[in-house]
C-alpha positions as CSV (number, residue, x, y, z in Angstrom):
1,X,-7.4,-13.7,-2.5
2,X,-10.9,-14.9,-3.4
3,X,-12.4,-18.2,-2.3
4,X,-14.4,-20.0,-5.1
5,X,-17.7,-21.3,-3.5
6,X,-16.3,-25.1,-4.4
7,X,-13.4,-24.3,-2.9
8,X,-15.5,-24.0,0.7
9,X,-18.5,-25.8,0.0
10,X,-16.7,-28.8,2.3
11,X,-16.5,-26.5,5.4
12,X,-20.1,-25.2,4.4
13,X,-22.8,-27.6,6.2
14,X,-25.9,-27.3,3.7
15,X,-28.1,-29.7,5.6
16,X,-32.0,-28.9,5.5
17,X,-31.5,-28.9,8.9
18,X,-29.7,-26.2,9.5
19,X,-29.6,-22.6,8.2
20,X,-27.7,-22.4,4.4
21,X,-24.5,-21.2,4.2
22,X,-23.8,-22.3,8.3
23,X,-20.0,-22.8,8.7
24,X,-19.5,-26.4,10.6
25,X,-15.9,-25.4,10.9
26,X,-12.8,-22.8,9.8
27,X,-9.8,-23.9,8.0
28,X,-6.6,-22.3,9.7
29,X,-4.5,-22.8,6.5
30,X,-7.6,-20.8,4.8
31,X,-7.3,-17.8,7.1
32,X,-3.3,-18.0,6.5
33,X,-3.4,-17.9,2.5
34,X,-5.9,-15.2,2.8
35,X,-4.0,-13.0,5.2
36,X,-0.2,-14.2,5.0
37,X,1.0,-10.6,6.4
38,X,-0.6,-10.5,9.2
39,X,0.7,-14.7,10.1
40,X,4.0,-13.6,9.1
41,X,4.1,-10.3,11.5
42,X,2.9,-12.4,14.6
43,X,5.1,-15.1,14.4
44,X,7.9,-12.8,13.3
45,X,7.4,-11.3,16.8
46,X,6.4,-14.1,18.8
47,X,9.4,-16.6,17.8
48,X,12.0,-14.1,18.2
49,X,10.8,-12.5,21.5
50,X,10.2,-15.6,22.9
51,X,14.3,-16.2,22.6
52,X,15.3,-13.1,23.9
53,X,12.3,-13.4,26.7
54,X,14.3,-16.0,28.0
55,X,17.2,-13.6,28.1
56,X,15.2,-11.1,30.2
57,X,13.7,-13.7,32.6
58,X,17.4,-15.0,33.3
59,X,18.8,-11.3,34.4
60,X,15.8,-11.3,36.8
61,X,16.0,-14.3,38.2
62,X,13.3,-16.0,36.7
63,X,15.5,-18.4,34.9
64,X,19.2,-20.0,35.2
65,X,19.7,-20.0,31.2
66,X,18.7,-18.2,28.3
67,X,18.7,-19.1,24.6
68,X,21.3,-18.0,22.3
69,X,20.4,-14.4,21.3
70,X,21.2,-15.0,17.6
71,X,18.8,-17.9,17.2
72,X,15.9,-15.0,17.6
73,X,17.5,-14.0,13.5
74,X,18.4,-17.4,12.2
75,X,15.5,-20.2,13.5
76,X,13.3,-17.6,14.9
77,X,12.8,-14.7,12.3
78,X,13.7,-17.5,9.4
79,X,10.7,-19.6,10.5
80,X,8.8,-17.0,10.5
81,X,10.0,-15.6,6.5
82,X,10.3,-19.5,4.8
83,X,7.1,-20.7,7.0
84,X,4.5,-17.8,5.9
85,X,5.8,-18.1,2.6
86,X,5.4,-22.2,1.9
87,X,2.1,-22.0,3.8
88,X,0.7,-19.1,1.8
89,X,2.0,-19.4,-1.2
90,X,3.5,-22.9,-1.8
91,X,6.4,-23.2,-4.1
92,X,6.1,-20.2,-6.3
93,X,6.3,-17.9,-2.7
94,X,9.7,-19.6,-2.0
95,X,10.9,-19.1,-5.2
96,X,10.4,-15.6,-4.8
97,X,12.3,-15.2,-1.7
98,X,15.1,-16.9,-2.8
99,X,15.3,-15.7,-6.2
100,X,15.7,-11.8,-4.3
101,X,18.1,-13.0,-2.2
102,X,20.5,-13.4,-5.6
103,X,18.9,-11.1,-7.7
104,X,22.7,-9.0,-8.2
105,X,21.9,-7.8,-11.9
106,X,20.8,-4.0,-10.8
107,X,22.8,-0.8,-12.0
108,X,26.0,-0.4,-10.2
109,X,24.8,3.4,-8.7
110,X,22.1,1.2,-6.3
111,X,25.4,-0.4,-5.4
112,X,27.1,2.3,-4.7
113,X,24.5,4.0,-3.1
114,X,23.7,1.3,-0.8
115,X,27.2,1.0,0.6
116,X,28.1,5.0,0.8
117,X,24.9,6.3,1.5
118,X,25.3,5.5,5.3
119,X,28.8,6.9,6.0
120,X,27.4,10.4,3.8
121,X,24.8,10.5,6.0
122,X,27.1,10.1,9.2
123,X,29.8,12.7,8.1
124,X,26.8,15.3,7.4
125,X,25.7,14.4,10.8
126,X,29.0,14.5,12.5
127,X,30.2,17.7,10.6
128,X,26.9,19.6,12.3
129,X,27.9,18.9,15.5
130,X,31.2,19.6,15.5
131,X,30.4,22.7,13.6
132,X,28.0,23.7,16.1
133,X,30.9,23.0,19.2
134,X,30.6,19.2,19.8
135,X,33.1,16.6,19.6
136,X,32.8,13.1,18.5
137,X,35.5,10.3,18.5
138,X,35.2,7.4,16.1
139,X,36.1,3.4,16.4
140,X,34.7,2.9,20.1
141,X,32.9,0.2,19.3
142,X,34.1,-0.5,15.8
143,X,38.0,0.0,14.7
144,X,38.9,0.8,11.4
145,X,40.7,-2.4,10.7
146,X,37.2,-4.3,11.5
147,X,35.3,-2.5,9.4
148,X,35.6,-4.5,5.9
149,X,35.0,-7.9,8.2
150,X,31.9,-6.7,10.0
151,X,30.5,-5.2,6.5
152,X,31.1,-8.6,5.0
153,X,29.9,-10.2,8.0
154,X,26.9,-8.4,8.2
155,X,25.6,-8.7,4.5
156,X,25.5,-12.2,4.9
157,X,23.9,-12.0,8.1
158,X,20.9,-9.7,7.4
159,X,21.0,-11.5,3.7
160,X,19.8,-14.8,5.0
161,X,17.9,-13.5,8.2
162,X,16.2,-9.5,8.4
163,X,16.3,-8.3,5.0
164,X,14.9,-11.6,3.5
165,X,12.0,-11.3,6.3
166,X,11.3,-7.4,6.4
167,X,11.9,-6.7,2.7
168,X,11.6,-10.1,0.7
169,X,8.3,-10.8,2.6
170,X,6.9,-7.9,4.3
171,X,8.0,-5.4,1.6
172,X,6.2,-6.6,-1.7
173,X,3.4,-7.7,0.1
174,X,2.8,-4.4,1.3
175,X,3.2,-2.6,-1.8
176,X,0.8,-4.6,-3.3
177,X,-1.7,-3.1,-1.3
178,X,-0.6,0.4,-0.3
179,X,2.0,3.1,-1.8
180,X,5.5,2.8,-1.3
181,X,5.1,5.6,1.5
182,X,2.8,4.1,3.5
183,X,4.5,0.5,3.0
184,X,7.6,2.3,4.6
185,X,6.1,3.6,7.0
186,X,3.9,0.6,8.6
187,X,6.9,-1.3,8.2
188,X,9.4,0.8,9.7
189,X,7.0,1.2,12.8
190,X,6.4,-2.6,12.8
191,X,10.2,-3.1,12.5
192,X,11.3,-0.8,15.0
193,X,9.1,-1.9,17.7
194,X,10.2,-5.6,16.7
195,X,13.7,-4.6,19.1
196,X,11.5,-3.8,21.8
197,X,12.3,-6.5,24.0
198,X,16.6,-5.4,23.6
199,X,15.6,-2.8,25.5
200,X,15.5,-4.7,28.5
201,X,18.4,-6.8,27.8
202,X,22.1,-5.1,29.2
203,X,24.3,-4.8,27.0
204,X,22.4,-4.4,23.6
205,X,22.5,-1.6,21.6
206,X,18.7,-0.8,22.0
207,X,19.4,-0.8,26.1
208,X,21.9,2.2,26.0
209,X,19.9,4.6,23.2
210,X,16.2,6.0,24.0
211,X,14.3,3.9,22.0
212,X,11.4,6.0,20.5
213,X,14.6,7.9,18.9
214,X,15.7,4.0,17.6
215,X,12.3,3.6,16.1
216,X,12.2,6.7,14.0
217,X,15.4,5.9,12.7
218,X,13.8,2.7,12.0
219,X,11.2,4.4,10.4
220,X,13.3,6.8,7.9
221,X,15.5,4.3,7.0
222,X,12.6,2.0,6.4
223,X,12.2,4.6,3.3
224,X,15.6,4.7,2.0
225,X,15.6,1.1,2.2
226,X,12.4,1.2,0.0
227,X,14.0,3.2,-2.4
228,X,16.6,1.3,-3.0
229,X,14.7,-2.2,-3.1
230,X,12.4,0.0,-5.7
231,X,15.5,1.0,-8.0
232,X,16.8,-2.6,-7.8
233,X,14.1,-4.7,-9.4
234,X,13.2,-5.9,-5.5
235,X,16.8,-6.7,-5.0
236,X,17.1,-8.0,-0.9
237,X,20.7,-8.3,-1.5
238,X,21.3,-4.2,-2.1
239,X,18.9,-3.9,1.0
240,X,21.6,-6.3,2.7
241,X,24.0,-4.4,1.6
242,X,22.4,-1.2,2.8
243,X,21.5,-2.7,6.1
244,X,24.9,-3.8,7.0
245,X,26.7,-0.6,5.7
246,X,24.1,1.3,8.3
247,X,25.0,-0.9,11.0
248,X,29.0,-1.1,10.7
249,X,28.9,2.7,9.9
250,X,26.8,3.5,13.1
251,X,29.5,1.3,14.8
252,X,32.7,2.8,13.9
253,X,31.3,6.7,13.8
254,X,29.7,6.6,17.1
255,X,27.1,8.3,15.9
256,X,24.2,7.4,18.2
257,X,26.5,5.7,20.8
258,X,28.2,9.1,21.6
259,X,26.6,12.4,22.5
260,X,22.9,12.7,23.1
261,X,22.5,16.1,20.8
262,X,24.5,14.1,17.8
263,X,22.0,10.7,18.6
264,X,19.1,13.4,17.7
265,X,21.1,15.0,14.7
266,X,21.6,12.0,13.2
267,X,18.1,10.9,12.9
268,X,17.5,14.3,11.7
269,X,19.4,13.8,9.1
270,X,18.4,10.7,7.5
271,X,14.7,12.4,8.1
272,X,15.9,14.9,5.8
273,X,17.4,12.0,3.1
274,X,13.7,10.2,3.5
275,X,11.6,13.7,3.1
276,X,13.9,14.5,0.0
277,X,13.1,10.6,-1.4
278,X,9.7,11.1,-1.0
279,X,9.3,15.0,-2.4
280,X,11.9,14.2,-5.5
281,X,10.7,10.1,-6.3
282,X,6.8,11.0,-5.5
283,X,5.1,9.0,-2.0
284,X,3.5,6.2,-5.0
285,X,6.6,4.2,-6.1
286,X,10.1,6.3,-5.0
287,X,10.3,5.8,-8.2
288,X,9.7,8.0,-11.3
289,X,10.8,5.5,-14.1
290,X,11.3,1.7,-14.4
291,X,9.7,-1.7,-13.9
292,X,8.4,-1.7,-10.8
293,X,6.8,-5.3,-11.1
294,X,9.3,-7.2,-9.5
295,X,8.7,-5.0,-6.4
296,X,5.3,-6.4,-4.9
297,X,4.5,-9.8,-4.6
298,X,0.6,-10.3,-6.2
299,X,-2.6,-11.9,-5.0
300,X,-1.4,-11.3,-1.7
301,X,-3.2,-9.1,1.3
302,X,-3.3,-7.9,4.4
């Protein structure tokens, strides 16, 4: 975004006593407009670690409470999304969020894809192993009659709090500037390494999986996720949907809960579904045809 030299000349001293041009002071909400990705990454970091840091400082010792885990997705990480946004971009920024949370006119195959893609990946990944001797049991953590719940639950979960920050904010924003590749990438990395402090918490799903293998799963799906949000106009609601089908099929199939060797086969797998997205749909959109407009957000960067 470019600063008009009216637009600074009142934080511009131009007194014959001093050297032209000498800046008497900097405007935070200047800095904020002009780099909104990099505001929104740090406090979409430091608001939700700072929740689940109390959670680690309570198991050891530090402190006799913690805060409520899920406030790290609904204040922290919403804060974060709504706050960047109304800073940076006012009104219009807002609008744009919310109007992907509800964008639901997309073809039915992004649908479709969205909610099966997961479990296809899974069943290639499960068939593998047991073709190669494994074995592999399914609803440990997830029964099959709590599947549809925790799908629905989930959607409206990662609706209103992830998706809305990593791929209505993040997403366009970063596509604006770079190819849909390297968008993917910097913010499956960036996402990923957001669970870091799970690690350290018992009981999370991060604490009983290595977590460089959680972060490039992070990564690849990062870039299905991408290609979806690219076939749907920008939709966050088939990323929602994509999200939560992910995490309730992981659930149920055991897939990275169970054997080490099916963990790693797994995330193999959906390496293979990214590499095939990005050698089919081309590294510049995952996309050959369509509007792709609706998929960054302009005059914005990093």
């Amino acid at each position: 975004m470019k600063t008009d030299l009216y637009d600074a000349a009142p934080y511009i001293n131009i007194s014959t006593k001093s050297c032209p041009g000498s800046l008497t002071r900097k405007d935070p909400m200047t800095s904020l407009k002009r780099h909104p990705l990099i505001a929104f990454f740090v406090l979409a970091y430091a608001l939700p670690w700072l929740v689940w840091g109390t959670s680690i400082a309570e198991v050891r010792g530090l402190l006799s409470f913690h805060i409520p885990q899920p406030l790290a997705f609904w204040i922290g990480l919403t804060l974060a999304t709504f706050g960047v946004a109304a800073l940076s971009g006012g009104a219009p920024a807002v609008r744009d969020l919310l109007s992907r949370m509800v964008r639901w006119r997309v073809a039915p195959i992004w649908y479709v894809a969205a909610l099966l893609l997961p479990g296809v990946l899974s069943v290639v990944a499960i068939g593998l192993f047991l073709a190669l001797g494994g074995t592999n049991e399914v609803g440990v953590l997830l029964s099959l009659q709590a599947l549809l719940p925790a799908l629905l639950f989930y959607i409206f979960f990662f609706l209103l709090t992830e998706e809305t920050a990593w791929r209505g904010f993040a997403l366009p924003r970063l596509q604006a500037k770079y190819s849909a590749l390297v968008a993917s990438l910097i913010l499956g990395v960036l996402w990923g390494f957001w669970h870091l402090p799970l690690v350290f918490i018992p009981g999370s799903f991060q604490a009983t999986t290595p977590f460089i293998g959680f972060v490039l799963s992070a990564v690849a799906t990062s870039v299905i996720a991408t290609w979806l949000f690219n076939h749907s106009q920008g939709s966050v609601l088939i990323a929602a949907i994509f999200h939560a089908a992910t995490d309730t099929t992981i659930a149920y199939s055991n897939v990275m809960t169970g054997s080490r060797w099916l963990f790693w086969l797994f995330i193999g797998v959906q390496w293979i579904a990214a590499l095939a997205i990005i050698f089919v749909e081309g590294a510049a959109h995952f996309a050959r045809n369509g509007d792709l407009r609706a998929t960054v957000y302009p005059q914005e960067e990093l």
